[in-house]
C-alpha positions in Angstrom: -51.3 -24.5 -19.1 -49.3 -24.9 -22.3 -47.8 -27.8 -20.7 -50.9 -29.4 -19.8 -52.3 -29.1 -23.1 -48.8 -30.9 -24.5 -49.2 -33.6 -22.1 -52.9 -33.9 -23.2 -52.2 -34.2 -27.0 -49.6 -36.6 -25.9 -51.7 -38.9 -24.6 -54.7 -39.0 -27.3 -51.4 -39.3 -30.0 -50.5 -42.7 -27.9 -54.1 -43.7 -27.5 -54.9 -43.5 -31.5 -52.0 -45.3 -32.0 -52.9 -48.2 -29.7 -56.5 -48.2 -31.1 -55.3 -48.6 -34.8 -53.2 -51.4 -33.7 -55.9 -52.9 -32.1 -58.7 -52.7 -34.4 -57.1 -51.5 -37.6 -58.8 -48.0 -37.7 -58.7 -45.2 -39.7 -58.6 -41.6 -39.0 -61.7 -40.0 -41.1 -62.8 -36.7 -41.6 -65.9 -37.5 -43.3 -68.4 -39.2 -41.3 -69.8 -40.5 -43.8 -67.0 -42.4 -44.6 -67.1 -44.0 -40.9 -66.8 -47.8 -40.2 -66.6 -49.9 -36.8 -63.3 -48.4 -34.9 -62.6 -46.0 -36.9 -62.0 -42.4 -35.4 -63.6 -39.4 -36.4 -62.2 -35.9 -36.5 -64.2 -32.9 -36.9 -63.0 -30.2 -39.2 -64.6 -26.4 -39.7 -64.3 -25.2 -42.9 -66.2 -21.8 -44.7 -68.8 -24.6 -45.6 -69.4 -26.8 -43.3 -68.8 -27.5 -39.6 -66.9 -31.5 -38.9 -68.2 -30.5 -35.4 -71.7 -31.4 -35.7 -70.7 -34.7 -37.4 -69.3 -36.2 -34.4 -72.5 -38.1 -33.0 -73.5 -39.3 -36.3 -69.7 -40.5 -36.6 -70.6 -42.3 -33.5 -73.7 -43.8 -34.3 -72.1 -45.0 -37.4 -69.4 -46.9 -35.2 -66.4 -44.5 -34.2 -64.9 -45.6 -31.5 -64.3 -42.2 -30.6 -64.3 -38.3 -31.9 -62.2 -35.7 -31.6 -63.3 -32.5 -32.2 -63.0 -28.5 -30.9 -66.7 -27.6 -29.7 -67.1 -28.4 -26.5 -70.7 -28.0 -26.3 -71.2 -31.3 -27.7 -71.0 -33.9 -24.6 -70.3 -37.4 -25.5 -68.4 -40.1 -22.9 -66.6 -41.1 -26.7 -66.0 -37.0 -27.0 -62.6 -35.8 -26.8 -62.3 -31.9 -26.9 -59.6 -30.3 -28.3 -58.8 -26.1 -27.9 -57.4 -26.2 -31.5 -58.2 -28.9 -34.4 -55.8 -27.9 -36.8 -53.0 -27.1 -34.1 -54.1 -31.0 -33.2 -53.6 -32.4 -36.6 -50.1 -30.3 -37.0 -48.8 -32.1 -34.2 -50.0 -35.4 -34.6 -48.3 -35.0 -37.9 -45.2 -34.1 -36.6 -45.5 -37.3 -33.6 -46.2 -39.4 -36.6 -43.1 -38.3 -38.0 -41.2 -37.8 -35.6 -41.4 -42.2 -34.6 -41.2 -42.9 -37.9 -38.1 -44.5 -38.5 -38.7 -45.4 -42.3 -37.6 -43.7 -44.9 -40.4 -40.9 -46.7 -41.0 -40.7 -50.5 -42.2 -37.8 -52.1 -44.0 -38.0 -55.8 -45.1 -34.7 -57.0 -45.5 -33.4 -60.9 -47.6 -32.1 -63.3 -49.2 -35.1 -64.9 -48.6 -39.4 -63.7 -48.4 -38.6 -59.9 -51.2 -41.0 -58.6 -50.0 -43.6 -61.5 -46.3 -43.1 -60.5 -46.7 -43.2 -56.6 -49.1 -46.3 -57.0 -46.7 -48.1 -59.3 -43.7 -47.2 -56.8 -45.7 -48.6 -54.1 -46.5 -51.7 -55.9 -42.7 -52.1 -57.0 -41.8 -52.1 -53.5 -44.2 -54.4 -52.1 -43.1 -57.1 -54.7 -39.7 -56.9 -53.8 -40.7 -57.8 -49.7 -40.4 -54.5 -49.0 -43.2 -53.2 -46.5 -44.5 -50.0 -47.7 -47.3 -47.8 -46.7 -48.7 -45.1 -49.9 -50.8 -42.3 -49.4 -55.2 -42.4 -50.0 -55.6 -42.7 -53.7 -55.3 -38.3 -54.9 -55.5 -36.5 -51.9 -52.5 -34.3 -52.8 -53.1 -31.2 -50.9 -52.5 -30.0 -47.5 -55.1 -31.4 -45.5 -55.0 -34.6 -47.7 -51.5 -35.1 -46.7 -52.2 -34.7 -42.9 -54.7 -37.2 -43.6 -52.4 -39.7 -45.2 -49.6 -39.0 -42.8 -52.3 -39.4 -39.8 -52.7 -43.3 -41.3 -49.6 -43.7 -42.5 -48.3 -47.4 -41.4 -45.6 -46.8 -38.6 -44.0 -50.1 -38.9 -43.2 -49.8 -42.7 -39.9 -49.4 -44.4 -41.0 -46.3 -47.2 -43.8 -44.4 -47.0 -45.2 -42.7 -50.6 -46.7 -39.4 -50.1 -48.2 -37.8 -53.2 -47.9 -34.1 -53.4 -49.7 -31.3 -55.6 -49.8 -27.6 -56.0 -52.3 -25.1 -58.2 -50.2 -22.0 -56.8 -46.7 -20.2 -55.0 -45.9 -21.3 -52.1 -47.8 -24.2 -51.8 -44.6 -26.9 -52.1 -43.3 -24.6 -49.4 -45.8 -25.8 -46.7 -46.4 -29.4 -48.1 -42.7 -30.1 -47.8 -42.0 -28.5 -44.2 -44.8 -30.8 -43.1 -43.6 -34.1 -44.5 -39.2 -33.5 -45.0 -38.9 -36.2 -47.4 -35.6 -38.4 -47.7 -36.4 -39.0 -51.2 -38.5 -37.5 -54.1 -39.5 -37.1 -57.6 -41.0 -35.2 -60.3 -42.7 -36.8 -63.1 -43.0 -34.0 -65.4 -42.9 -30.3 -65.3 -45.1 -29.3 -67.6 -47.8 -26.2 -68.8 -50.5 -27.6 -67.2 -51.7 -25.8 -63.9 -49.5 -23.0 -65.4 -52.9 -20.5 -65.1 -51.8 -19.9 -61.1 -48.2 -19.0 -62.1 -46.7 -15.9 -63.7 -44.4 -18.0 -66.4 -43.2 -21.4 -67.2 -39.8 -20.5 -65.1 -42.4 -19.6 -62.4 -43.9 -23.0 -61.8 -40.5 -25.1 -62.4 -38.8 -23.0 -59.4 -42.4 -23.9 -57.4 -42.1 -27.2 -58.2 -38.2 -28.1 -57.7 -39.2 -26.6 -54.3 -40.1 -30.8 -53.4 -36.0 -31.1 -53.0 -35.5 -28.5 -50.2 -36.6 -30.9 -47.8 -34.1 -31.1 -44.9 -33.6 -34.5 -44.7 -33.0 -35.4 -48.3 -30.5 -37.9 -49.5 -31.9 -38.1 -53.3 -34.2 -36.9 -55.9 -34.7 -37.5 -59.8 -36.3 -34.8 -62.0 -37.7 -35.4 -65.3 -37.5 -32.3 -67.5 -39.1 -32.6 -71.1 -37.6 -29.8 -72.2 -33.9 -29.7 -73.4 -33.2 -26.3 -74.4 -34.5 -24.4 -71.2 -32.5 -22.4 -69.1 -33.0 -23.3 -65.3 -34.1 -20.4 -63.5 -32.2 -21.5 -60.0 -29.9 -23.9 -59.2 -30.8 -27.3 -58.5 -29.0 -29.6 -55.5 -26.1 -31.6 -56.8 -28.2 -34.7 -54.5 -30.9 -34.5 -57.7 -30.6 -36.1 -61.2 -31.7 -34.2 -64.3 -33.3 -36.1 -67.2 -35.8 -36.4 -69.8 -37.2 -39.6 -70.7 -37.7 -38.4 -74.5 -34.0 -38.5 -74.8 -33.8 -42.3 -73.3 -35.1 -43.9 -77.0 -37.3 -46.1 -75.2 -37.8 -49.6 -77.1 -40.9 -52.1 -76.6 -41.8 -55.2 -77.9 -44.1 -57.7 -76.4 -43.3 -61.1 -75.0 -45.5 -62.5 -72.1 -44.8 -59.3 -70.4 -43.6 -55.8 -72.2 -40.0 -55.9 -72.3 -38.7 -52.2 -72.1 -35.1 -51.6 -73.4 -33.0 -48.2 -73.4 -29.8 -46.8 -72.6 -29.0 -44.3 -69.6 -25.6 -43.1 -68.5 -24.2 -45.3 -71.4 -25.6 -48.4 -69.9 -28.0 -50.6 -71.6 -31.0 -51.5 -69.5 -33.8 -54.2 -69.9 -37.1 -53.9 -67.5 -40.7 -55.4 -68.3 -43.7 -53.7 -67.9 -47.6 -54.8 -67.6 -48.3 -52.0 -69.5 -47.3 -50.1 -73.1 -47.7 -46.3 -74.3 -47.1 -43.8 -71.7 -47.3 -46.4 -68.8 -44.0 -47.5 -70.2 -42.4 -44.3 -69.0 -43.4 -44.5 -66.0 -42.1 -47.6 -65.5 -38.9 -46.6 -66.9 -39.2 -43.1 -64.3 -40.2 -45.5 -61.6 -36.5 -47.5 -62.5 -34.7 -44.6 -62.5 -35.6 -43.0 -59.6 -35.8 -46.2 -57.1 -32.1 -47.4 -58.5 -30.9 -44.2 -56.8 -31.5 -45.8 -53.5 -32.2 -49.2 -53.9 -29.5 -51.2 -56.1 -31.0 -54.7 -55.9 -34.4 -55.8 -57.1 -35.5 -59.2 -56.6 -38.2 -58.6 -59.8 -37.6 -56.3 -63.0 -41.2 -55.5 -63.7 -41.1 -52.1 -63.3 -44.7 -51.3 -64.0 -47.8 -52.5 -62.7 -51.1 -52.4 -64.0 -52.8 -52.6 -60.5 -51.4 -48.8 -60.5 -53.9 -47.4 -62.8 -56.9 -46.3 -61.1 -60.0 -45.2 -62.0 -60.3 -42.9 -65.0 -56.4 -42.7 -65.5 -56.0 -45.5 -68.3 -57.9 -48.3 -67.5 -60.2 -49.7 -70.5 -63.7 -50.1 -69.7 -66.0 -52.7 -71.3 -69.3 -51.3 -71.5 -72.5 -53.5 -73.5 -74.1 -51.3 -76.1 -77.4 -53.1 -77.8 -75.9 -56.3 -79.1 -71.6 -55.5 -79.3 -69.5 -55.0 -76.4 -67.8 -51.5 -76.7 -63.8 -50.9 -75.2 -63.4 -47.4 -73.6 -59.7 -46.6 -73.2 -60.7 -44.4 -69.8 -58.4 -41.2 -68.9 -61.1 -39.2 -68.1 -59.5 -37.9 -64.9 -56.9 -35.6 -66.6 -54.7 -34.2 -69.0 -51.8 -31.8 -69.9 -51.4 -30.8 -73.5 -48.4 -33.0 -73.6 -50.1 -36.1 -71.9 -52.9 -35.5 -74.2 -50.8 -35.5 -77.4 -48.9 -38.6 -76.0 -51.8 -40.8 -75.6 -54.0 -40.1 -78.5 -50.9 -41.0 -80.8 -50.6 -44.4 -79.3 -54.3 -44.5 -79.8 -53.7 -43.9 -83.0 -51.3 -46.3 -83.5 -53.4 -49.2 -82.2 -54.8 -52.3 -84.6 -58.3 -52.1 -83.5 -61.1 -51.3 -85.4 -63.9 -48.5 -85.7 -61.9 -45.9 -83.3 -63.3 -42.9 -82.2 -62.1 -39.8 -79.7 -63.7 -38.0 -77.5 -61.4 -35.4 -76.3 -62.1 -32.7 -73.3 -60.1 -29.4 -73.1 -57.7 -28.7 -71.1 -58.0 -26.6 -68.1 -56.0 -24.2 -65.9 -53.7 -23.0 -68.5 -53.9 -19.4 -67.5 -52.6 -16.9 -70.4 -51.8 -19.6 -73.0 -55.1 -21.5 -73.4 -55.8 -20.7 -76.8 -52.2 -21.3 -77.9 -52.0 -24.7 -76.4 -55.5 -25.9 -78.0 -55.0 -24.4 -81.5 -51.1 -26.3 -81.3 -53.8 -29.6 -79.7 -56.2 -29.1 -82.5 -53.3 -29.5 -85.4 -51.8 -32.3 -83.8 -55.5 -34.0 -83.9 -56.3 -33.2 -87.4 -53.1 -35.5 -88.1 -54.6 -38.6 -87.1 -55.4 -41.5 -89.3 -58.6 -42.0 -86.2 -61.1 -39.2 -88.3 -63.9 -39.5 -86.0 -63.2 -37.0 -83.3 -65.5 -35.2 -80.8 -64.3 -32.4 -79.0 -65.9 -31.0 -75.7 -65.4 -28.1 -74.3 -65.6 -24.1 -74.3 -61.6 -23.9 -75.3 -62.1 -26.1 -78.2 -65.4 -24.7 -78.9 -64.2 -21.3 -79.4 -61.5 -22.4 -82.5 -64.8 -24.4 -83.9 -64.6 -22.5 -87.1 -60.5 -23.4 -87.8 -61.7 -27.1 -88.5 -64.6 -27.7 -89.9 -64.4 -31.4 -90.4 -63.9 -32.1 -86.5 -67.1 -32.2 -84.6 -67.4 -29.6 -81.1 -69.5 -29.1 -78.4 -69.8 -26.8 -75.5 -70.2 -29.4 -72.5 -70.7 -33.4 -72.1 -74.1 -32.3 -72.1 -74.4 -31.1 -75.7 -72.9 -34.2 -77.0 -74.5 -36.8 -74.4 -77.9 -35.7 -76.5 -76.4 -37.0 -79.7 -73.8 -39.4 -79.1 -76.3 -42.0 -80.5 -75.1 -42.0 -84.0 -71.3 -42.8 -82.8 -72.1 -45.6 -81.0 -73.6 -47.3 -83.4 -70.8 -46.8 -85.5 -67.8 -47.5 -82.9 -66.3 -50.2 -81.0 -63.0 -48.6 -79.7 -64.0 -45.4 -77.9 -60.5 -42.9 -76.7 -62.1 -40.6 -73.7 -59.3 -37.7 -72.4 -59.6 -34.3 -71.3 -59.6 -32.1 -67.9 -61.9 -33.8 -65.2 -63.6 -30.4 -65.4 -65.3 -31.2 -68.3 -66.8 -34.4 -66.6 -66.1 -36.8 -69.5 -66.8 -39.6 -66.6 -70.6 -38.5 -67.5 -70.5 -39.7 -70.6 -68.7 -42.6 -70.1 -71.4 -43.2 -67.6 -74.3 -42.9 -70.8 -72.6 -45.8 -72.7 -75.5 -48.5 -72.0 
């Protein structure tokens, strides 16, 4: 029988492939999400059942479903005993016929940004690459990715995440990458961990991969003692060492010196997107020694919510909304309000979220945020949040507010007033929303 059911997977792995070559299809899980030839797969989670979804998959155009109840009859049906058994070794298939090379991004802050930018990097120097769907980070969003990863490419990028131990354990026996970075390794998602030495031994777990050849760390902190020992095929840095120079031409030129070697790239992009174009340099030259382009940073990597200003119309003047709504980390934060600070634009304001998931140290790391912010020369600051809001009386100057919602009543009186609007915090605290109320 287990034979059978081998041969059986077999042959629905070879007939996906065909069917994606032939009609370009995706693999969904979300049937809402279906278009003509794609192909549906039904997942059961504590909440809902991908089962039942199969029909309206293929109403909506699958060109066929595969799911694990086998009560559901369909001639575009294909029953499977076990749907995440299925997914496990289609991954593995997928792999396994791959003969690319596999990139691994993972970090506490820039991982979308970074593995979008490497992707981008790659594709202007000829070199056919396939990256993973926009943040999906996690398990299952890796076995998605991997599931629709191009087959024919030379690298595929794979962006990984964890919240908790073990995690980089399981996300790195499924994808064994040849190469792989980390942006940063910071205190934010530190809540899940039991110390600072905790998370960086989780997180240098990307590099036990069997199959890797290189990997490039970036460690912000110079006077911390490593807590295990780190292969000899991985680089140690930190880019605050580098004394990173720009200055704008037609392009950002970036200049610095590494190893006692002067190096010149260009960049779309200033502030923090600078390092990651300098990251993005460091860890690609490890493997790759020729580059037909030295822009090293692209602005078609920022996505939504992660940088990108926003020009919204309020009454009679166009507003600018410098947009990293999606995230932060007390160091990101700090990073990007100073070069908000530092900009020549007129009638600036913040609007700054807390930041979440930092376990024990919360009120440490916003009282250290909250002195950093009452530095600025930008005086008009709003702060959202219950982490702020709980320090409310150590500033009285600085204007707080438990939730988006408090402030989206009485933001009024600062648009009227501003033109330049800085939006960061935690995606918790749904900043997007009042983003969204700027009309």
């Amino acid at each position: 029988m287990i034979v059978k059911w081998q041969n059986h997977m077999q042959n629905i792995f070879k007939r996906i492939l065909q069917i994606r070559d032939k009609y370009n299809s995706l693999i969904v899980f979300d049937s809402r999400l279906i278009k003509q030839n794609d192909i549906f797969i039904g997942i059961k989670s504590k909440n809902r059942d991908g089962n039942l979804f199969a029909l309206d998959a293929i109403k909506k155009g699958a060109i066929f479903a595969i799911i694990e109840n086998d009560k559901i009859i369909h001639d575009k049906v294909i029953f499977v005993k076990d749907i995440q058994l299925f997914i496990k070794k289609f991954n593995q298939f997928l792999l396994n016929i791959y003969n690319g090379k596999i990139i691994a991004i993972s970090g506490s802050v820039g991982k979308t940004t970074t593995k979008e930018n490497i992707f981008h990097i790659l594709d202007s120097n000829q070199l056919r690459t396939y990256r993973s769907f926009k943040n999906f980070n996690n398990k299952l969003g890796l076995q998605f990715s991997i599931m629709n990863m191009d087959i024919k490419s030379k690298f595929a990028v794979f962006e990984i995440g964890i919240n908790a131990p073990k995690e980089m354990d399981n996300l790195i026996k499924i994808l064994q990458p040849h190469y792989s970075l980390l942006t940063s390794i910071e205190d934010s998602h530190i809540g899940n961990f039991k110390n600072f030495s905790d998370l960086f031994a989780n997180k240098i777990k990307i590099f036990n991969s069997k199959r890797l050849i290189k990997g490039l760390v970036n460690l912000r902190k110079n006077d911390f003692q490593l807590p295990i020992k780190i292969s000899n095929k991985v680089d140690l840095i930190n880019l605050d060492n580098l004394k990173i120079k720009i200055h704008k031409q037609k392009l950002f030129t970036i200049s610095f010196k590494y190893n006692d070697h002067y190096k010149k790239i260009y960049s779309d992009k200033d502030g923090i997107f600078s390092e990651t174009a300098v990251l993005s340099f460091l860890f690609l030259n490890l493997f790759i020694k020729k580059f037909s382009s030295k822009k090293f940073f692209f602005k078609e990597a920022i996505l939504d919510s992660r940088g990108k200003i926003i020009n919204k119309r309020y009454n009679n003047k166009i507003i600018r909304v410098y947009d990293h709504s999606y995230n932060a980390s007390p160091h990101s934060l700090k990073k990007q309000l100073i070069h908000f600070d530092n900009l020549k634009v007129t009638k600036k304001f913040c609007i700054i979220g807390s930041v979440k998931e930092l376990g024990d140290h919360t009120e440490k790391f916003h009282r250290a945020l909250l002195e950093d912010i009452n530095t600025l020369k930008v005086k008009r600051i709003i702060l959202i949040g219950e982490e702020f809001y709980k320090l409310r009386t150590l500033y009285k100057t600085l204007n707080f507010y438990k939730s988006y919602k408090n402030y989206i009543k009485v933001m009024k009186k600062d648009l009227e007033f501003g033109k330049n609007i800085f939006v960061m915090g935690s995606r918790l605290n749904k900043l997007d929303k009042v983003i969204q109320n700027i009309c």
